[in-house]
N, CA and C atoms of all chains as a GROMACS GRO file, in nm:
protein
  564
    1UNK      N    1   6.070   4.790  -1.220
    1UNK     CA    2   6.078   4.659  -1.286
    1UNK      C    3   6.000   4.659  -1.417
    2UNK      N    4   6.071   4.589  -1.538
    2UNK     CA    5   5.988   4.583  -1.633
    2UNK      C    6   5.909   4.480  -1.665
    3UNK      N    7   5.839   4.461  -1.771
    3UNK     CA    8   5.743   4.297  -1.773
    3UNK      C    9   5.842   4.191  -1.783
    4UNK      N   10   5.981   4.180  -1.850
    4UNK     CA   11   6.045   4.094  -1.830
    4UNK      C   12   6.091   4.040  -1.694
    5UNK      N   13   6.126   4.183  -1.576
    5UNK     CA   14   6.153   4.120  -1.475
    5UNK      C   15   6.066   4.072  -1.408
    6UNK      N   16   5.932   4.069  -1.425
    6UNK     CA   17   5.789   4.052  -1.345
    6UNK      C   18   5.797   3.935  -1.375
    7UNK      N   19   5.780   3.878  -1.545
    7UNK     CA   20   5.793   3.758  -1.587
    7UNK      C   21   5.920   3.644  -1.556
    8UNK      N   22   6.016   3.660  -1.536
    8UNK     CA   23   6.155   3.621  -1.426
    8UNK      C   24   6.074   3.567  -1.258
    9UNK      N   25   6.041   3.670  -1.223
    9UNK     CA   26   5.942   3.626  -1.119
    9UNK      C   27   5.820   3.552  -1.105
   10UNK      N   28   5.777   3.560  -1.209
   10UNK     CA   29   5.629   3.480  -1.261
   10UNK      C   30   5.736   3.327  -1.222
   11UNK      N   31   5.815   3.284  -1.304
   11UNK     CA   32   5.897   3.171  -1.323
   11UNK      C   33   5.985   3.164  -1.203
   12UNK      N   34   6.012   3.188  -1.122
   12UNK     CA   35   6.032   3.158  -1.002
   12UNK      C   36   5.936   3.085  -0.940
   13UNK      N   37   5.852   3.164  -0.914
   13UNK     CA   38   5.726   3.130  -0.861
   13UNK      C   39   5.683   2.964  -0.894
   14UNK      N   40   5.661   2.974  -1.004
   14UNK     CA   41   5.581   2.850  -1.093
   14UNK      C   42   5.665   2.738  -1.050
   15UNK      N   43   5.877   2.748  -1.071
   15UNK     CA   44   5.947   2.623  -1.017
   15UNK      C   45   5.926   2.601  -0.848
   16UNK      N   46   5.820   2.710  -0.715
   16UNK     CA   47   5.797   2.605  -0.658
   16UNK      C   48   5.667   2.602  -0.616
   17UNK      N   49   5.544   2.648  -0.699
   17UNK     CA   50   5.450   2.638  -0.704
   17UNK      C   51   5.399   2.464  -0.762
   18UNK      N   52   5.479   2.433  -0.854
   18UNK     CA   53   5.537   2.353  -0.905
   18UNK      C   54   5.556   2.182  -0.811
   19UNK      N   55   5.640   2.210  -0.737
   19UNK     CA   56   5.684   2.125  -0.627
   19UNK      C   57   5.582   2.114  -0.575
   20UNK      N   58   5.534   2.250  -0.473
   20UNK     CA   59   5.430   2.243  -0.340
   20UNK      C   60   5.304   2.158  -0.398
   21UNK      N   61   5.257   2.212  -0.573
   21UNK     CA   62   5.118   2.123  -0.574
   21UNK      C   63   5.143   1.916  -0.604
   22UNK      N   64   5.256   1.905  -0.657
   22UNK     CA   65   5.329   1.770  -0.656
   22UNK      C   66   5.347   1.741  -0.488
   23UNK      N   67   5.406   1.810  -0.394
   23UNK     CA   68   5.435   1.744  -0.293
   23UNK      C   69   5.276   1.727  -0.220
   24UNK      N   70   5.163   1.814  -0.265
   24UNK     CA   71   5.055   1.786  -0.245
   24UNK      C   72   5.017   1.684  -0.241
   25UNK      N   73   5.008   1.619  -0.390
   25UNK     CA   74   4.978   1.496  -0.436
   25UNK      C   75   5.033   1.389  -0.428
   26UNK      N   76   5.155   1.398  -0.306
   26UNK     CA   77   5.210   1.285  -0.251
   26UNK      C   78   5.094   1.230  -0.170
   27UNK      N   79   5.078   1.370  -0.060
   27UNK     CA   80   4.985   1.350   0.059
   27UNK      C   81   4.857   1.294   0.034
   28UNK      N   82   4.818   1.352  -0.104
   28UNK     CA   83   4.662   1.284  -0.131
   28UNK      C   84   4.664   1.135  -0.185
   29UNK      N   85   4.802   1.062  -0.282
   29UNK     CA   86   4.813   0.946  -0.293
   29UNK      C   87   4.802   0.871  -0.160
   30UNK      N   88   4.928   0.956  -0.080
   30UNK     CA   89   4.897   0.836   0.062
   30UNK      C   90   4.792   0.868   0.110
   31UNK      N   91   4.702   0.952   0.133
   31UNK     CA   92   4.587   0.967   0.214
   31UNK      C   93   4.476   0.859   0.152
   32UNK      N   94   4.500   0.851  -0.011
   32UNK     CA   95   4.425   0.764  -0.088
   32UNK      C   96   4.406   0.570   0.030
   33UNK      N   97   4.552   0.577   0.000
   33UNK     CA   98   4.569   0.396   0.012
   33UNK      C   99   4.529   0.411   0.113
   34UNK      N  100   4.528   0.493   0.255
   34UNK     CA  101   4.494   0.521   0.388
   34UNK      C  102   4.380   0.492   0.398
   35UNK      N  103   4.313   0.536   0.259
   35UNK     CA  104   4.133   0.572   0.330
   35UNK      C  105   4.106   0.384   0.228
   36UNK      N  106   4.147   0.372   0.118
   36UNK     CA  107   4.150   0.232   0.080
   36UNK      C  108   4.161   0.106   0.169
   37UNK      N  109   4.246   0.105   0.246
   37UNK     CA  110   4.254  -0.016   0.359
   37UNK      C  111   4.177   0.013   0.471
   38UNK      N  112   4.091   0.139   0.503
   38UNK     CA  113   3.968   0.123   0.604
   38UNK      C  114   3.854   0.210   0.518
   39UNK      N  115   3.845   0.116   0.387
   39UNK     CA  116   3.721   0.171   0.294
   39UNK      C  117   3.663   0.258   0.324
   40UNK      N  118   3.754   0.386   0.316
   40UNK     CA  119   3.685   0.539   0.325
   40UNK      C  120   3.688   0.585   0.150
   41UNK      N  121   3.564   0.667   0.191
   41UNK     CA  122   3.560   0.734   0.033
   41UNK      C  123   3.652   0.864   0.016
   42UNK      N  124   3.687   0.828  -0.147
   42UNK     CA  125   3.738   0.911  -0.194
   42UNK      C  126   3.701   1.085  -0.145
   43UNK      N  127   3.546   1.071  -0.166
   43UNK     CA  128   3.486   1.206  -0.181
   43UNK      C  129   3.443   1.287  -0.011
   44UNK      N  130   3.498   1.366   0.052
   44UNK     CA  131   3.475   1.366   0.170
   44UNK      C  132   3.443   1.548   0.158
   45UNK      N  133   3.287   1.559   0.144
   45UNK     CA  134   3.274   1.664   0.178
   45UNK      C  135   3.305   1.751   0.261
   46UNK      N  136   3.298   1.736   0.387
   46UNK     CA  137   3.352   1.815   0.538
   46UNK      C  138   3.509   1.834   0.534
   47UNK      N  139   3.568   1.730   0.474
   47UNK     CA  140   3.729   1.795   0.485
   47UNK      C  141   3.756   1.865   0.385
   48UNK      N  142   3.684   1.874   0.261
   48UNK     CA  143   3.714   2.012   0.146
   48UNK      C  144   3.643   2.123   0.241
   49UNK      N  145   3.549   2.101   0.268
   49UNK     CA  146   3.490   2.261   0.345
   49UNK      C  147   3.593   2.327   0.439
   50UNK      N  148   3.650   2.232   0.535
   50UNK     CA  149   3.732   2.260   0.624
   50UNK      C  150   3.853   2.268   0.542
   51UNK      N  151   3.848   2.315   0.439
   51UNK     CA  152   4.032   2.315   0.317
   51UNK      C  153   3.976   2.419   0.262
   52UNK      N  154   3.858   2.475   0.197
   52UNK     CA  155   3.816   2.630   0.154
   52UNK      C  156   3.837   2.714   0.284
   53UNK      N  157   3.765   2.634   0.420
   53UNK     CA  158   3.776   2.767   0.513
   53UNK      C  159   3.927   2.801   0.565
   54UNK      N  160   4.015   2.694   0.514
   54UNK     CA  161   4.142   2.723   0.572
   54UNK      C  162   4.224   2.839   0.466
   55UNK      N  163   4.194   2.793   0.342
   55UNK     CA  164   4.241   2.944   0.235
   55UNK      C  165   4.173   3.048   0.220
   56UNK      N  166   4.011   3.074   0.281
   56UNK     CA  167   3.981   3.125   0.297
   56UNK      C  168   4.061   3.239   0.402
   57UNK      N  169   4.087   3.197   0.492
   57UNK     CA  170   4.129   3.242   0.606
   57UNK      C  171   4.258   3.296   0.548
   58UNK      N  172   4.337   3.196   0.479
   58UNK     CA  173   4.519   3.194   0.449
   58UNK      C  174   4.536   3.354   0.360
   59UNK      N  175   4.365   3.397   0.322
   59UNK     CA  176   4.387   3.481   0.149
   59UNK      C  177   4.383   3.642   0.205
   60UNK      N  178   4.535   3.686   0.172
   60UNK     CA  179   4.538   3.808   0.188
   60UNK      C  180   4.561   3.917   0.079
   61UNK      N  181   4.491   3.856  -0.010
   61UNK     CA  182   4.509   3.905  -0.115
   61UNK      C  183   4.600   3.963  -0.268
   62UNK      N  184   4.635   3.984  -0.350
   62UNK     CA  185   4.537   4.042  -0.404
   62UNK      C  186   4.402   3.960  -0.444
   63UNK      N  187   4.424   3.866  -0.470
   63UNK     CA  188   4.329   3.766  -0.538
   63UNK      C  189   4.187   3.784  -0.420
   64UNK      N  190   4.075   3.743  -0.461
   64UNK     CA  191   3.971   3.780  -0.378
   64UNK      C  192   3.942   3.621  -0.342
   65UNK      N  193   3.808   3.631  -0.285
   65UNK     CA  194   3.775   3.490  -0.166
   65UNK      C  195   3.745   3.388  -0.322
   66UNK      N  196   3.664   3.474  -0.393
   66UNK     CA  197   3.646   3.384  -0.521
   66UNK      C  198   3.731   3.306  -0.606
   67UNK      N  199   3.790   3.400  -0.644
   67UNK     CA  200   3.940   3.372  -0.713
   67UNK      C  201   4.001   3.228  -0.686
   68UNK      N  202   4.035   3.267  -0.551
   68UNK     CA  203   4.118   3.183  -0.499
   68UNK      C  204   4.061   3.055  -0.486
   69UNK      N  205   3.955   3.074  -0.474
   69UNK     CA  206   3.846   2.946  -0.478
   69UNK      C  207   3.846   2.843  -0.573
   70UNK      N  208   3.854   2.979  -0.683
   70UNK     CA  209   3.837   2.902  -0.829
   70UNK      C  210   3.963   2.768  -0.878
   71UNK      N  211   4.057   2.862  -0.808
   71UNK     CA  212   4.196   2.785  -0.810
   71UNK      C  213   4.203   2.683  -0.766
   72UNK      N  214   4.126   2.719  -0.655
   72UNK     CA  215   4.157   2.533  -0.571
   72UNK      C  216   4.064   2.472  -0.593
   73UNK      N  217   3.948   2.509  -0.649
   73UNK     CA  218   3.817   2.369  -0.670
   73UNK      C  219   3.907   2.305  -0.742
   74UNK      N  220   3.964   2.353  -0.860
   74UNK     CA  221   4.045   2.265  -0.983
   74UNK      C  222   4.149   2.192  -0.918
   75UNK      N  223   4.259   2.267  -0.834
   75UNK     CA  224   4.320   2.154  -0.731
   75UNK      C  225   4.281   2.034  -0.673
   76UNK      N  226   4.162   2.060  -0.642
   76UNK     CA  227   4.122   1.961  -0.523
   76UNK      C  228   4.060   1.874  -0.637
   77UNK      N  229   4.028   1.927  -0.704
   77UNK     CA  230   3.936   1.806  -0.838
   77UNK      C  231   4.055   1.713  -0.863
   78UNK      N  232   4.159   1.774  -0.915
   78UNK     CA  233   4.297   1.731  -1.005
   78UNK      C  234   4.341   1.557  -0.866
   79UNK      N  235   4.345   1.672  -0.729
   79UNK     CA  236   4.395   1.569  -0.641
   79UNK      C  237   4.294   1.453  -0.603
   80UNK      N  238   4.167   1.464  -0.673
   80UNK     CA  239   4.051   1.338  -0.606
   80UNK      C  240   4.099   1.218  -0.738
   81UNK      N  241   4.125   1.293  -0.893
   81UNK     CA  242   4.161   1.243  -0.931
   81UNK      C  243   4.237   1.137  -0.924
   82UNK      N  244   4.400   1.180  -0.887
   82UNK     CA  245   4.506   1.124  -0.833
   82UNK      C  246   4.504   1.021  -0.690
   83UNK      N  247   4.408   1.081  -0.625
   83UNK     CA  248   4.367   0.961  -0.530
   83UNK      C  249   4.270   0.842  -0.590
   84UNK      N  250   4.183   0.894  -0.667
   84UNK     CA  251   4.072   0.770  -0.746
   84UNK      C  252   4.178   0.687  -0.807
   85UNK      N  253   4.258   0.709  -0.901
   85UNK     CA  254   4.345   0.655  -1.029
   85UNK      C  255   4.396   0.556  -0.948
   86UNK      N  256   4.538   0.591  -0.817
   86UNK     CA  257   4.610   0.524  -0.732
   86UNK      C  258   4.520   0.420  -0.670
   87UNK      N  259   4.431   0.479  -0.582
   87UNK     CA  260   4.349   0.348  -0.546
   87UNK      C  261   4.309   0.233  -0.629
   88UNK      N  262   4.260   0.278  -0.771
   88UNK     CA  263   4.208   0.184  -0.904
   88UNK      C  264   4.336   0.102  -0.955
   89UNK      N  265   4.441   0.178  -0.945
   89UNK     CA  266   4.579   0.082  -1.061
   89UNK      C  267   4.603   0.013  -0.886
   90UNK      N  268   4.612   0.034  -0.763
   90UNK     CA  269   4.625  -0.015  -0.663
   90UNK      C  270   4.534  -0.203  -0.691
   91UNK      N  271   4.420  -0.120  -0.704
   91UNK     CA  272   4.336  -0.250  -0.672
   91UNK      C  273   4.361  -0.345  -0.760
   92UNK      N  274   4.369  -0.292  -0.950
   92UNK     CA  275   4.424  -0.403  -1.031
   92UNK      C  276   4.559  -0.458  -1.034
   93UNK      N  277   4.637  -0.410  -0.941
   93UNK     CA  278   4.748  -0.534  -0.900
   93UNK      C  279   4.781  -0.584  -0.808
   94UNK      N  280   4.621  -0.574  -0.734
   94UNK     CA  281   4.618  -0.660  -0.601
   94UNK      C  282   4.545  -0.795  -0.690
   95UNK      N  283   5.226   0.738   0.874
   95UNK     CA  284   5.197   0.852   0.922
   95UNK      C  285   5.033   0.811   0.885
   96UNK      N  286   4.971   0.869   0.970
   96UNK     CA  287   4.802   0.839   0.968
   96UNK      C  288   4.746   0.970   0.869
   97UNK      N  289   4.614   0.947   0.860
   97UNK     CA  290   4.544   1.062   0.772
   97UNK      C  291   4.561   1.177   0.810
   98UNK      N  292   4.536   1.180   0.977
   98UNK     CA  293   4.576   1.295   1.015
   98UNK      C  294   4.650   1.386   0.992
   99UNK      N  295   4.773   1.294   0.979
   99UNK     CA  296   4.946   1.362   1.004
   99UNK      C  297   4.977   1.416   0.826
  100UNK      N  298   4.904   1.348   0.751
  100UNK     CA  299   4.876   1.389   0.624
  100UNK      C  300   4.833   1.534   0.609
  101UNK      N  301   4.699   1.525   0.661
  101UNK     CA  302   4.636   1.644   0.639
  101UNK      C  303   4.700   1.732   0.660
  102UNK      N  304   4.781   1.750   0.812
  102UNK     CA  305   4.819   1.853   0.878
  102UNK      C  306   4.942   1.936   0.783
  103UNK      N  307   5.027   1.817   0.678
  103UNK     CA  308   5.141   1.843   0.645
  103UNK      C  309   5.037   1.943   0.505
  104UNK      N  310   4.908   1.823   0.431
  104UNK     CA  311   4.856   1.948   0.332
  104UNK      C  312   4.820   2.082   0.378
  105UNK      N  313   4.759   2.114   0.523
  105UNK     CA  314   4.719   2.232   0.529
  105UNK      C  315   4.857   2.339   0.575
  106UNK      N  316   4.965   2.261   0.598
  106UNK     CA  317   5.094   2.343   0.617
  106UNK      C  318   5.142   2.364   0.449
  107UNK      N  319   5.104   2.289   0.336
  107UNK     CA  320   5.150   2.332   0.194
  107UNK      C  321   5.054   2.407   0.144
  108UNK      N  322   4.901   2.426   0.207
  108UNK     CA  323   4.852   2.536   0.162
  108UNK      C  324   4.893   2.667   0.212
  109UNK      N  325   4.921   2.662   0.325
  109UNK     CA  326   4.966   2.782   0.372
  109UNK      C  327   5.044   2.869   0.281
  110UNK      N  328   5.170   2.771   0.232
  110UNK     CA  329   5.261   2.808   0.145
  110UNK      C  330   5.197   2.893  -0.008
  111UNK      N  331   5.109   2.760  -0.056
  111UNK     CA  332   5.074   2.816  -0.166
  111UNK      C  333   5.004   2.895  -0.227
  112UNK      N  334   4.868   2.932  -0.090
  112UNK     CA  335   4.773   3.018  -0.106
  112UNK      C  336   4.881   3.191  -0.121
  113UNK      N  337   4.993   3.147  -0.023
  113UNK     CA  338   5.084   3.262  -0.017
  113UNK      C  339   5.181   3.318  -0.196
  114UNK      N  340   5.227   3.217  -0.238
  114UNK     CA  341   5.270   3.234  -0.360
  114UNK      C  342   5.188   3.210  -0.490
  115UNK      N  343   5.057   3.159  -0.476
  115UNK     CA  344   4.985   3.202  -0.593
  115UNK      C  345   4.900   3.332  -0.566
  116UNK      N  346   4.893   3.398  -0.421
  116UNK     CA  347   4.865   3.549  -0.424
  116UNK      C  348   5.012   3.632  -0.478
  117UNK      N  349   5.123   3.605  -0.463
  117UNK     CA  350   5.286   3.666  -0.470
  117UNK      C  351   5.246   3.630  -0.666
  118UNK      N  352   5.240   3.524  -0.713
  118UNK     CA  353   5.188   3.536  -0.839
  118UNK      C  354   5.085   3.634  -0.907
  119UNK      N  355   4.973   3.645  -0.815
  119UNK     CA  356   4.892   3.766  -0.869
  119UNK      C  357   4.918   3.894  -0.852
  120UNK      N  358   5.029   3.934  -0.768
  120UNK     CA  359   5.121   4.061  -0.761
  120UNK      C  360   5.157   4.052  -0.896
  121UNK      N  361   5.214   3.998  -0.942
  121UNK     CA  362   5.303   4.038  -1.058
  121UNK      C  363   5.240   4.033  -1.201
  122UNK      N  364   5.106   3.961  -1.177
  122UNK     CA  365   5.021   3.992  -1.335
  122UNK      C  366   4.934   4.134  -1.278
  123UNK      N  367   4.933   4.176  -1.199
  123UNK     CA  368   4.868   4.284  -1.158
  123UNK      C  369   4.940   4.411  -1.213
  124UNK      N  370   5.131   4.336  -1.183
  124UNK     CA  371   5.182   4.418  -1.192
  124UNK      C  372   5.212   4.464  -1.371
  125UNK      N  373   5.203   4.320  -1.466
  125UNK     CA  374   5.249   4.306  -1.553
  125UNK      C  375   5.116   4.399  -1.620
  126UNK      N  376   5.007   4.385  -1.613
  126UNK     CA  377   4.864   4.398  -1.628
  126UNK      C  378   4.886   4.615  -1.632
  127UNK      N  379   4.952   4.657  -1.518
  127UNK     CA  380   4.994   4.849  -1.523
  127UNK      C  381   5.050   4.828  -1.658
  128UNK      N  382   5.194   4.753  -1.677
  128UNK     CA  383   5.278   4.778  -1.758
  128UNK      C  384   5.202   4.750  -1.902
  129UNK      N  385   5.118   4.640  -1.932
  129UNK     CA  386   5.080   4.633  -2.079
  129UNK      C  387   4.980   4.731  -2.107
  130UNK      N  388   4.909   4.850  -2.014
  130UNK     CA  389   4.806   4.890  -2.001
  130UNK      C  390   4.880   5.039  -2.074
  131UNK      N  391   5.026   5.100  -2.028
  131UNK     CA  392   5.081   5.206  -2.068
  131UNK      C  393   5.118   5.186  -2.173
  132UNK      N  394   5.198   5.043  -2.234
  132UNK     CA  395   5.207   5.022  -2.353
  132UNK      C  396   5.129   4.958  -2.456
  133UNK      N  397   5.000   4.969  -2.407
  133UNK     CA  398   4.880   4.936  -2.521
  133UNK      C  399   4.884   4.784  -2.572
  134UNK      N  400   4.937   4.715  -2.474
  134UNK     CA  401   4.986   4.536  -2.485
  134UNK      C  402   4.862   4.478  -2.476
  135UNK      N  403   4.805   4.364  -2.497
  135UNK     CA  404   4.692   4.283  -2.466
  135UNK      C  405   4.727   4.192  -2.372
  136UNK      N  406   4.599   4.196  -2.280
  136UNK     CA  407   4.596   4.094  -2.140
  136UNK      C  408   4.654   3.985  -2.203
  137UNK      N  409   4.564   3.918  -2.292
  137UNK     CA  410   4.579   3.772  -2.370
  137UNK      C  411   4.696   3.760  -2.460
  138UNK      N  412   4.794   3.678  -2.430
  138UNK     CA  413   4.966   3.652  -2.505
  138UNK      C  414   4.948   3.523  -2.484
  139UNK      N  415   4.875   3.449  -2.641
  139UNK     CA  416   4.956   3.346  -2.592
  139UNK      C  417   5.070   3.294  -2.634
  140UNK      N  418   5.158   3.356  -2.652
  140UNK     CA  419   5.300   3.294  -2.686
  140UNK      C  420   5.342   3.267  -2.574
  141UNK      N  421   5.360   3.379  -2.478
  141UNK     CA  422   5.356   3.386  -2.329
  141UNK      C  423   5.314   3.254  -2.274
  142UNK      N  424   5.174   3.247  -2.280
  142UNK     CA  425   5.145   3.129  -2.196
  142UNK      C  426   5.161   2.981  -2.250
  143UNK      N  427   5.211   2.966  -2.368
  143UNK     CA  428   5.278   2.873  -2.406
  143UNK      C  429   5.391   2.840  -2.350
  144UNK      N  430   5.488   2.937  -2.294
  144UNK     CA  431   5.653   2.937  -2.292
  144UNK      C  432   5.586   2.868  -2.109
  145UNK      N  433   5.465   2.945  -2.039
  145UNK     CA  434   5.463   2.878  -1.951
  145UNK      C  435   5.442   2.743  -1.883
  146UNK      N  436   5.334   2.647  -2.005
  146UNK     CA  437   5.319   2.525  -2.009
  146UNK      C  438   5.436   2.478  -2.065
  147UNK      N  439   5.522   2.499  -2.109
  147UNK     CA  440   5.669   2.440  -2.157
  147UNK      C  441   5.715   2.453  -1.995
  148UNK      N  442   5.721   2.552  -1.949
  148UNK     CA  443   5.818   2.558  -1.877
  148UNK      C  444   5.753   2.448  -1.706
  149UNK      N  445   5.624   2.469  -1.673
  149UNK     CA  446   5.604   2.404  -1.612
  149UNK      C  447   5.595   2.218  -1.614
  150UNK      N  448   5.589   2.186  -1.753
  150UNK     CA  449   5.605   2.049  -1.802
  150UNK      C  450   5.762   2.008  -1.743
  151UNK      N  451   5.801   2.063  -1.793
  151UNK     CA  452   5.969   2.077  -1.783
  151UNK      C  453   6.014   2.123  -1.648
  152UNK      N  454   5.968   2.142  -1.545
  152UNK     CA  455   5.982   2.131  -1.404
  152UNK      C  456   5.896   1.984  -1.292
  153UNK      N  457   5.768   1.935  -1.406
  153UNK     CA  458   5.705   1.856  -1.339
  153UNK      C  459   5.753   1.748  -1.324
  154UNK      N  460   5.794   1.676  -1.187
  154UNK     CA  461   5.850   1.521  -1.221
  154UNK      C  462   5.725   1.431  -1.118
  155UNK      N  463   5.610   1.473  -1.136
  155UNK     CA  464   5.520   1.381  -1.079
  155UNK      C  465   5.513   1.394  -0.912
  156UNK      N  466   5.400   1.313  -0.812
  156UNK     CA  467   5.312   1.211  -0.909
  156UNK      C  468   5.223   1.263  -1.035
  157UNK      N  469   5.162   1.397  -1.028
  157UNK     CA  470   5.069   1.448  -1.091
  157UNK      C  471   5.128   1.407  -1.244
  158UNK      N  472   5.004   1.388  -1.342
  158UNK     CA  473   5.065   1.366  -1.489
  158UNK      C  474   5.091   1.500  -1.546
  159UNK      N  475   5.131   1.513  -1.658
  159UNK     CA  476   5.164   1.634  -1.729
  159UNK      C  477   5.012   1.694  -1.771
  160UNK      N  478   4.891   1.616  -1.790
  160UNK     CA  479   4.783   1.698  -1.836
  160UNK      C  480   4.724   1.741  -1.687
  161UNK      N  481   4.720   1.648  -1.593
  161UNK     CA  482   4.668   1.697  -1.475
  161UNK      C  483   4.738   1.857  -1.426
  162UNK      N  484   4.902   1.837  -1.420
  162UNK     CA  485   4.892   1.966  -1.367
  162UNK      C  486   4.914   2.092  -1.467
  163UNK      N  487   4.878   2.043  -1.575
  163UNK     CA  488   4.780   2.151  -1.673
  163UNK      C  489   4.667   2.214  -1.675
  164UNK      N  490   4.602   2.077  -1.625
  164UNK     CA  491   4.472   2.137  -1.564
  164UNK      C  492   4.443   2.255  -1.446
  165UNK      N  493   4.554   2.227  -1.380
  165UNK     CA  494   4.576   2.296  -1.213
  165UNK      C  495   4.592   2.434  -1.280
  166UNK      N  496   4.706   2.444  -1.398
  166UNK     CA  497   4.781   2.580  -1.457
  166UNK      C  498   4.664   2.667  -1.552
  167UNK      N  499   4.590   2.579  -1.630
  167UNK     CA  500   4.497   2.647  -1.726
  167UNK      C  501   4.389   2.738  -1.641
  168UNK      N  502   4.369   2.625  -1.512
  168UNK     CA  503   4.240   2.746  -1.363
  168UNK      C  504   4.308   2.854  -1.322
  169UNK      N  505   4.451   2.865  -1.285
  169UNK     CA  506   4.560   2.937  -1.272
  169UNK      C  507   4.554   3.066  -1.342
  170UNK      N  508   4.626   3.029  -1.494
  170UNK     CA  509   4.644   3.155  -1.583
  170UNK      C  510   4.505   3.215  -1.568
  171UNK      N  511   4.379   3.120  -1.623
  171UNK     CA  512   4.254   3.196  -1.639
  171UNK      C  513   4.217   3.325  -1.539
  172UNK      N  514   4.244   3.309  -1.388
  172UNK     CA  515   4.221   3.407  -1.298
  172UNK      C  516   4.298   3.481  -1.313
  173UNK      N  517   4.488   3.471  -1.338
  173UNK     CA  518   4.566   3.532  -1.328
  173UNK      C  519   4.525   3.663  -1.448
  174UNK      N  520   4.447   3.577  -1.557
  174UNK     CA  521   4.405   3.674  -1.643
  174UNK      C  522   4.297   3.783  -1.606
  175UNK      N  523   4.220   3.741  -1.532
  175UNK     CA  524   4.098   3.806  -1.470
  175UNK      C  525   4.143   3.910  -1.395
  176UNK      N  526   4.250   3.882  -1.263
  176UNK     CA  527   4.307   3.984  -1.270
  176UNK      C  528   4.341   4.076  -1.283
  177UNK      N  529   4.443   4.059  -1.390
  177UNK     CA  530   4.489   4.127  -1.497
  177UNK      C  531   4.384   4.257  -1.540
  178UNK      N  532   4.271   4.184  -1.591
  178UNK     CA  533   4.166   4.257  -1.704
  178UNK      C  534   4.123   4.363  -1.555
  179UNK      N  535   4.032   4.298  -1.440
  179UNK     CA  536   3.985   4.403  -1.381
  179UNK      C  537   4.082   4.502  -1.306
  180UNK      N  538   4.215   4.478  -1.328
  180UNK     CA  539   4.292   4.612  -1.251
  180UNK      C  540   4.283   4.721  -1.309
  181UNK      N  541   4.354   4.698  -1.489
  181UNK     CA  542   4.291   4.717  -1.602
  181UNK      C  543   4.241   4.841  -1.550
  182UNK      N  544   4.130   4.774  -1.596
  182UNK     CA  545   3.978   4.806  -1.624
  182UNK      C  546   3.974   4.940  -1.496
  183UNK      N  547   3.988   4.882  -1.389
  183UNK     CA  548   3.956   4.976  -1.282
  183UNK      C  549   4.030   5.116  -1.275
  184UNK      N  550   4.163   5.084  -1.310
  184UNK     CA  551   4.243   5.185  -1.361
  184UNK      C  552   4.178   5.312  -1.472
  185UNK      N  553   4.110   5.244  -1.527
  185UNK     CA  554   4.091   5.300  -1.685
  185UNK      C  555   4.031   5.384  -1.615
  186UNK      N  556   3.842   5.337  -1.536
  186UNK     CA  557   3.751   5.420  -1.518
  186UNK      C  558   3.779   5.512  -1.396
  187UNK      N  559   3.870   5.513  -1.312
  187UNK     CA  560   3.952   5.594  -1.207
  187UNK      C  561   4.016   5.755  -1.293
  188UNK      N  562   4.065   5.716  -1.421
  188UNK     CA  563   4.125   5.832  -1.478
  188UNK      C  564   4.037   5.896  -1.508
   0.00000   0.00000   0.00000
């Protein structure tokens, strides 16, 4: 294979890498309004720990324990986001 | 569906994704041999331009277009890291 076909594959990848982190952020909107109507916080340490040890576990490499880490702190930041925002435009049109 | 039934469905989309953003680092690993024989540089960004086009242009939300930029910029950065230490490891092996 040459870099073009690698890159063909790169772009595969990405249209459903794509989806999976969007269909993510379905789950974290609704998990949002969920934790909003029995005033749970946004920020829940123990269930990110228990979400590193689960990719921890999931990572078979090549990428190392770090790596992969790195990837998802920014995920999980992106999705506290998306849960803060929803809850906030939630509350100003209640 | 309760928080629970949430979670369970995110830790079934990590499964997925921890799987195809390692299937992603196959192929900059792989791309990473190929620019290494032809004296290419890790860093293209024309390249990673065509990829924020292309992932904009697949995103239809909830996430905004800078958010899952944000997700892609933690992304490439490792994908680059990668890249550099296969590289690299290669080099001092010969």
């Amino acid at each position: 294979m040459d870099i073009e076909d690698w890159r063909k594959k790169i772009d595969e990848l990405d249209t459903q890498l794509v989806k999976l982190i969007n269909d993510r952020a379905i789950c974290a909107v609704e998990i949002g309004k969920l934790k909003q109507n029995s005033a749970m916080p946004v920020y829940e340490p123990d269930r990110e720990r228990i979400i590193f040890d689960n990719i921890a576990r999931l990572n078979h490499g090549p990428l190392s324990q770090i790596q992969l880490r790195q990837v998802y702190e920014r995920l999980i930041d992106v999705m506290r986001q998306v849960q803060s925002v929803d809850t906030e435009s939630d509350r100003n049109s209640s």
